[in-house]
DSSP file (Angstrom, degrees, kcal/mol; ACC not computed):
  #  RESIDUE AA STRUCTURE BP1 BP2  ACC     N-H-->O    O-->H-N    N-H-->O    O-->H-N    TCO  KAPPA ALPHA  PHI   PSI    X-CA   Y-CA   Z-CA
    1    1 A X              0   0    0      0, 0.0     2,-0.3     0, 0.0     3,-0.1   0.000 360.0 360.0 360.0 158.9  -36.8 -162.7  -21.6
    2    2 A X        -     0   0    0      1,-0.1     4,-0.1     2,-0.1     7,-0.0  -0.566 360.0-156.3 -91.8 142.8  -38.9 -165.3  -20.0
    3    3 A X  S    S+     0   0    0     -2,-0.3    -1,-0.1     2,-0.1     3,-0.1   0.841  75.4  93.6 -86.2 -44.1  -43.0 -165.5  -21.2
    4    4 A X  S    S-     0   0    0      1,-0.1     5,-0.1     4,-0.1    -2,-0.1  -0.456  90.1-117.2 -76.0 122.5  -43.6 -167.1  -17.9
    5    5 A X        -     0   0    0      1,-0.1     5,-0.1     3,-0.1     4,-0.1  -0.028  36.3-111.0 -47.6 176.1  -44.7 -164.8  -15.0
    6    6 A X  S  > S+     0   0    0      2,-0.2     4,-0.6     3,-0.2    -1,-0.1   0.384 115.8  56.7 -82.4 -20.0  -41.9 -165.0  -12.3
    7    7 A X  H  > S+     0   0    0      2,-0.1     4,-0.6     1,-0.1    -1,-0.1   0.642 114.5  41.7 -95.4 -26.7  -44.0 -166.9   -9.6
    8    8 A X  H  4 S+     0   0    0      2,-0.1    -2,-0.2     3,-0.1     4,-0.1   0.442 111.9  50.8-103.0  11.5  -44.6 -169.6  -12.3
    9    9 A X  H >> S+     0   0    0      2,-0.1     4,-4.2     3,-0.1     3,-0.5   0.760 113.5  47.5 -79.3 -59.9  -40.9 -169.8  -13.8
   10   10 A X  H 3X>S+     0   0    0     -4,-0.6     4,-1.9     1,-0.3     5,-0.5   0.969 110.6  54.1 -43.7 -63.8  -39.6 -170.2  -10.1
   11   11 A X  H 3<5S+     0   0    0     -4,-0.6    -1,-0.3     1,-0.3    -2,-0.1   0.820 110.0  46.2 -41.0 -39.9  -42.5 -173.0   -9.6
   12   12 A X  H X45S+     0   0    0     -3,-0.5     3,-1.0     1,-0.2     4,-0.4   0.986 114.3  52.3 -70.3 -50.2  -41.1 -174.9  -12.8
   13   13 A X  H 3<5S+     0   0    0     -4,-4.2     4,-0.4     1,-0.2    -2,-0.2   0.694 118.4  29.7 -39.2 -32.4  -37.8 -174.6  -11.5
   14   14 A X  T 3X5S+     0   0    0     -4,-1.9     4,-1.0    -5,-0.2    -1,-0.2   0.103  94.3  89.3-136.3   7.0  -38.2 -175.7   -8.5
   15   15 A X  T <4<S+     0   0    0     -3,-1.0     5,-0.3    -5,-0.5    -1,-0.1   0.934  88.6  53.2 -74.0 -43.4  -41.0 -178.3   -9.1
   16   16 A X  T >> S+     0   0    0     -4,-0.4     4,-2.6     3,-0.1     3,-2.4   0.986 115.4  42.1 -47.2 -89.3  -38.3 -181.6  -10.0
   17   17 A X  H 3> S+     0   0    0     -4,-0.4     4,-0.8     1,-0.2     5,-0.4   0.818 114.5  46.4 -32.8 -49.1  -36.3 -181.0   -6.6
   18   18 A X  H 3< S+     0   0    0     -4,-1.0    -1,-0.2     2,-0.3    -2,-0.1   0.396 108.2  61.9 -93.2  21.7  -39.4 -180.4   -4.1
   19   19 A X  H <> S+     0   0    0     -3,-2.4     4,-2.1     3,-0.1    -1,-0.2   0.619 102.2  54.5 -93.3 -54.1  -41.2 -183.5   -5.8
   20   20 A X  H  < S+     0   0    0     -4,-2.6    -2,-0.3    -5,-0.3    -3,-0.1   0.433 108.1  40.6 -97.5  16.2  -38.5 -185.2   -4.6
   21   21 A X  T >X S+     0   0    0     -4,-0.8     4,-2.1     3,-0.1     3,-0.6   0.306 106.4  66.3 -37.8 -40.5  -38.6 -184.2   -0.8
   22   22 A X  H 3> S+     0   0    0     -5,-0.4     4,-0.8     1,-0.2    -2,-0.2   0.904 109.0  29.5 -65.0 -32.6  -41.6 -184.6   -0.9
   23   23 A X  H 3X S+     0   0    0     -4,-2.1     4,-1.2     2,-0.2    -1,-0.2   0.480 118.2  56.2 -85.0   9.6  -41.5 -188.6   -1.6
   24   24 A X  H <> S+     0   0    0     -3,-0.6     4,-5.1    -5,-0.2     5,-0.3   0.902 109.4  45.8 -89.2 -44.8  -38.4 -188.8    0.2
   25   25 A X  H  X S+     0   0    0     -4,-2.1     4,-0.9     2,-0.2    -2,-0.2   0.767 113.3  52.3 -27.3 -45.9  -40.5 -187.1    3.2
   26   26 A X  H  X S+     0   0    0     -4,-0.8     4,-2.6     2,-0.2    -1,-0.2   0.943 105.3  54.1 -74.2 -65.3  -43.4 -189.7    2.3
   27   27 A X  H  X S+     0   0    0     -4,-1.2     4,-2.1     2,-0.2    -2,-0.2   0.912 112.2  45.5 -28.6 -65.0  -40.9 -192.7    2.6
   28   28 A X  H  X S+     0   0    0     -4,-5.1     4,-1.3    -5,-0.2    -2,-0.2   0.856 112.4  47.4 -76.3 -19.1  -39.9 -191.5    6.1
   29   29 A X  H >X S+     0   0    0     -4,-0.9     3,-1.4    -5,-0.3     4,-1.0   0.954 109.7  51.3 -74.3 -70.0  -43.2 -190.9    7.5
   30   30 A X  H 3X S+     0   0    0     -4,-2.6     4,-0.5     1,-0.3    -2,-0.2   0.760 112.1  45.7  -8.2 -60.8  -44.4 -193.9    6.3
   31   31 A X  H >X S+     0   0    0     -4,-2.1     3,-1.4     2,-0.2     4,-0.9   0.907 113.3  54.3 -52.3 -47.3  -41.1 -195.9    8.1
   32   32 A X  H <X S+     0   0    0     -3,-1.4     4,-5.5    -4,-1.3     5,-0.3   0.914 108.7  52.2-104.3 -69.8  -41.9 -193.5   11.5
   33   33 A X  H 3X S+     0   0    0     -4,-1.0     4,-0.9     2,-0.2    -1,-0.4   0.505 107.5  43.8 -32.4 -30.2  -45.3 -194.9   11.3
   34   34 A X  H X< S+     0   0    0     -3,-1.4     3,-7.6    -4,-0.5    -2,-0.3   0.809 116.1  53.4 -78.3 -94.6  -44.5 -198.6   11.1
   35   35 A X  H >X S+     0   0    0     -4,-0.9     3,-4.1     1,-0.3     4,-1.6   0.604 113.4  39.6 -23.2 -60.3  -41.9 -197.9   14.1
   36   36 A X  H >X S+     0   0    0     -4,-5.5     4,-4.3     1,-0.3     3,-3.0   0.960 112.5  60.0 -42.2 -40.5  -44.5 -196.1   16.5
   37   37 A X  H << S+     0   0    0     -3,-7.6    -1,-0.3    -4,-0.9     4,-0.2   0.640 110.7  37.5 -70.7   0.6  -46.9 -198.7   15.4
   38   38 A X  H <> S+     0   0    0     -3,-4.1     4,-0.7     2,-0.2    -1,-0.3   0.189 113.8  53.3-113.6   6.8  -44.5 -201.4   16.8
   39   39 A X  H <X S+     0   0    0     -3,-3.0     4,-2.1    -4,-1.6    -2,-0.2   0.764 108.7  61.3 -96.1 -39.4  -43.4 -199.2   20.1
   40   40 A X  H  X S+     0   0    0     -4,-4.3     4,-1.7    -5,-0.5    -2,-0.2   0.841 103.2  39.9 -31.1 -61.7  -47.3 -199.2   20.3
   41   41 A X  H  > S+     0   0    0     -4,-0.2     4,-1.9     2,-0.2    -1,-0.2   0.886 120.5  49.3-100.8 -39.1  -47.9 -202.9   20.6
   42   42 A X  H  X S+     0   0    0     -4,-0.7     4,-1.9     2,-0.2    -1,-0.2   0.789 112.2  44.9 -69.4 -15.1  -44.5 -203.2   23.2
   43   43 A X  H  X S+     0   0    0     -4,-2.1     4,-2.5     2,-0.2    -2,-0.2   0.954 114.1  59.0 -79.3 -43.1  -45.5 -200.2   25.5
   44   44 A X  H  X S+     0   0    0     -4,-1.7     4,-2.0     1,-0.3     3,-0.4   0.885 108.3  40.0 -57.2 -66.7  -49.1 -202.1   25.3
   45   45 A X  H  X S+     0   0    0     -4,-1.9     4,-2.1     2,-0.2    -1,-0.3   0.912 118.4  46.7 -68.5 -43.2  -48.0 -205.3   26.6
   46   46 A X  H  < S+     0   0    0     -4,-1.9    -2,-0.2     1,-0.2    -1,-0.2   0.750 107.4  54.7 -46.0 -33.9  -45.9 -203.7   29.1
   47   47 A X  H >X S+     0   0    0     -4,-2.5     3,-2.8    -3,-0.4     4,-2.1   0.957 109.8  52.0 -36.3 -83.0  -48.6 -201.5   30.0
   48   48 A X  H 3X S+     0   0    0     -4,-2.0     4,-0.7     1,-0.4    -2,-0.2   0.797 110.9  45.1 -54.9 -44.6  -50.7 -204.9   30.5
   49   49 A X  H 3X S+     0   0    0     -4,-2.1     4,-0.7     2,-0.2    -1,-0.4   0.249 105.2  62.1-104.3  48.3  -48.2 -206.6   32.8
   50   50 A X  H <> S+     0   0    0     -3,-2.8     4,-1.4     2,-0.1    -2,-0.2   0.519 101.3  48.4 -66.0 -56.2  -47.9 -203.8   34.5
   51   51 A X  H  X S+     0   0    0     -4,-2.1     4,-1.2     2,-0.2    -2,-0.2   0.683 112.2  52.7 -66.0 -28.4  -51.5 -203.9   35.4
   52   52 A X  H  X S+     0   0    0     -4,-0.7     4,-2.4     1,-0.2     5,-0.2   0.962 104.3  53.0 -92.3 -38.1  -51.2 -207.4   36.5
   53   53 A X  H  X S+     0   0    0     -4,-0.7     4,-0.9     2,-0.2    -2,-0.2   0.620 106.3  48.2 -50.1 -18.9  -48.5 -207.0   38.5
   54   54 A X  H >X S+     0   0    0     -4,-1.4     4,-3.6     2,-0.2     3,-0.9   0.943 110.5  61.3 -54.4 -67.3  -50.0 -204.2   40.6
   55   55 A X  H 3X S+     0   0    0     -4,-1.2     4,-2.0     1,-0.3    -2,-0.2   0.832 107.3  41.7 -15.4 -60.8  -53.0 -206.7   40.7
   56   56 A X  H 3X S+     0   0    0     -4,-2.4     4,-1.6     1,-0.2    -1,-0.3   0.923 107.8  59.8 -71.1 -43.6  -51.1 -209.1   42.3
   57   57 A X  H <X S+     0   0    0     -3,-0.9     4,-3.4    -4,-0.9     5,-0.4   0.928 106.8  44.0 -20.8 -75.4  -49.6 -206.8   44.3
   58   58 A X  H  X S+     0   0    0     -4,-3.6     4,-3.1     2,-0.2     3,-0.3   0.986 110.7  58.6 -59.9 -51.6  -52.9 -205.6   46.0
   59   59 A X  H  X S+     0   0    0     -4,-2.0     4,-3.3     1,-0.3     5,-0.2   0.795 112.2  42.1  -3.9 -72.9  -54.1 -209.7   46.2
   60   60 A X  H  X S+     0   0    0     -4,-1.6     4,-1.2     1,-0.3    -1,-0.3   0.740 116.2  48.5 -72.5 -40.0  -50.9 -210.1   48.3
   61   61 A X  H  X S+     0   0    0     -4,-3.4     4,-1.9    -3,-0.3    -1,-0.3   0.928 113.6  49.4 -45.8 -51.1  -51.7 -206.5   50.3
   62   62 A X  H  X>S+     0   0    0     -4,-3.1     4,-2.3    -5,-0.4     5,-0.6   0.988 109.2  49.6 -75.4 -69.2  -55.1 -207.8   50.8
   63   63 A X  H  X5S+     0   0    0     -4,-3.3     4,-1.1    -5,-0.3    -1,-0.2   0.833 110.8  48.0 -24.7 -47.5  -53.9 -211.0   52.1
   64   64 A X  H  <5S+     0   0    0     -4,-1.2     5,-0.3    -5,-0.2     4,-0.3   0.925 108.3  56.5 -75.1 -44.5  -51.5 -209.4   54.6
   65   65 A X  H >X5S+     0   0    0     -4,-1.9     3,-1.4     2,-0.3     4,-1.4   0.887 110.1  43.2 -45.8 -64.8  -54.3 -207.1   55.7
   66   66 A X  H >X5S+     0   0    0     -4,-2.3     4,-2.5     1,-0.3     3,-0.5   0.985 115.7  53.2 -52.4 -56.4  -56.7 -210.4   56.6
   67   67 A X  H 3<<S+     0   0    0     -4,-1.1    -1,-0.3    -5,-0.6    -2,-0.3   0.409 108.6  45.2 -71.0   5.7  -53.4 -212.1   58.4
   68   68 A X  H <> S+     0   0    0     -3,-1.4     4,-1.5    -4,-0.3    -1,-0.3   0.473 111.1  56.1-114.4 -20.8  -52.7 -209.1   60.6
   69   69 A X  H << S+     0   0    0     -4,-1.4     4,-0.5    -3,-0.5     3,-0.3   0.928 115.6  39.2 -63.1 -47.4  -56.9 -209.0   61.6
   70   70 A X  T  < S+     0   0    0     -4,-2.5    -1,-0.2     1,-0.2    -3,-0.1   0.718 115.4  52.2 -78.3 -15.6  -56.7 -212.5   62.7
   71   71 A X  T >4 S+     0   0    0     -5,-0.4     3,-1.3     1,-0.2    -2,-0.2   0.765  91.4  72.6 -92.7 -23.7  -53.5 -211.9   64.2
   72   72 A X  T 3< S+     0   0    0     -4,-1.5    -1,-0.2     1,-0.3    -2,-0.2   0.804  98.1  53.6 -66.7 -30.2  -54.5 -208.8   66.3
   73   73 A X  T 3  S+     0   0    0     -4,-0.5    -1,-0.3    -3,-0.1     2,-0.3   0.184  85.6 101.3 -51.7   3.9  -56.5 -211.2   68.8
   74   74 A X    <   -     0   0    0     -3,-1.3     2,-0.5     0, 0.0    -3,-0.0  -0.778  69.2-144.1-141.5 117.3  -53.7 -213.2   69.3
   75   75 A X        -     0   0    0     -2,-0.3    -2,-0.1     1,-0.0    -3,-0.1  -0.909  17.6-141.7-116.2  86.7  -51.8 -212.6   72.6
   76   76 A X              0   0    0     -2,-0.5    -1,-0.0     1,-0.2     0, 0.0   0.150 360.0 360.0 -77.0 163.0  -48.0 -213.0   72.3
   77   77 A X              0   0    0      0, 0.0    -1,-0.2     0, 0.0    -2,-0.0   0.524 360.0 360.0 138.6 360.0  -46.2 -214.5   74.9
């Protein structure tokens, strides 16, 4: 018979194995972490000329806008 209650026998047993899931676990979060943190910095700059292009976009809106105001006096013909 075992001296060890049954909740700390299991626990010895089963301490080696879930020690090791647990760093193997650690190891892949870790990796997951880099990854995001480099999807991070490409969604960011895309993100950014994203925003300028729109920017540029309205410029060129704003621009058409002026040239059809000057243009509505204008008598065709």
């Amino acid at each position: 018979p075992h001296l060890l209650p049954p909740d700390a026998l299991l626990a010895a047993h089963l301490a080696p194995s879930l020690a090791a899931a647990q760093g193997r676990l650690n190891a892949k979060e870790q990796t997951l972490e880099s990854v995001n943190a480099e999807l991070y910095e490409v969604v960011k700059r895309q993100w950014d000329e994203i925003e300028g292009l729109v920017a540029g976009v309205e410029g060129i809106v704003k621009d058409l806008e002026g040239a059809g105001g000057e243009m509505s006096g204008v008598e065709r013909g």
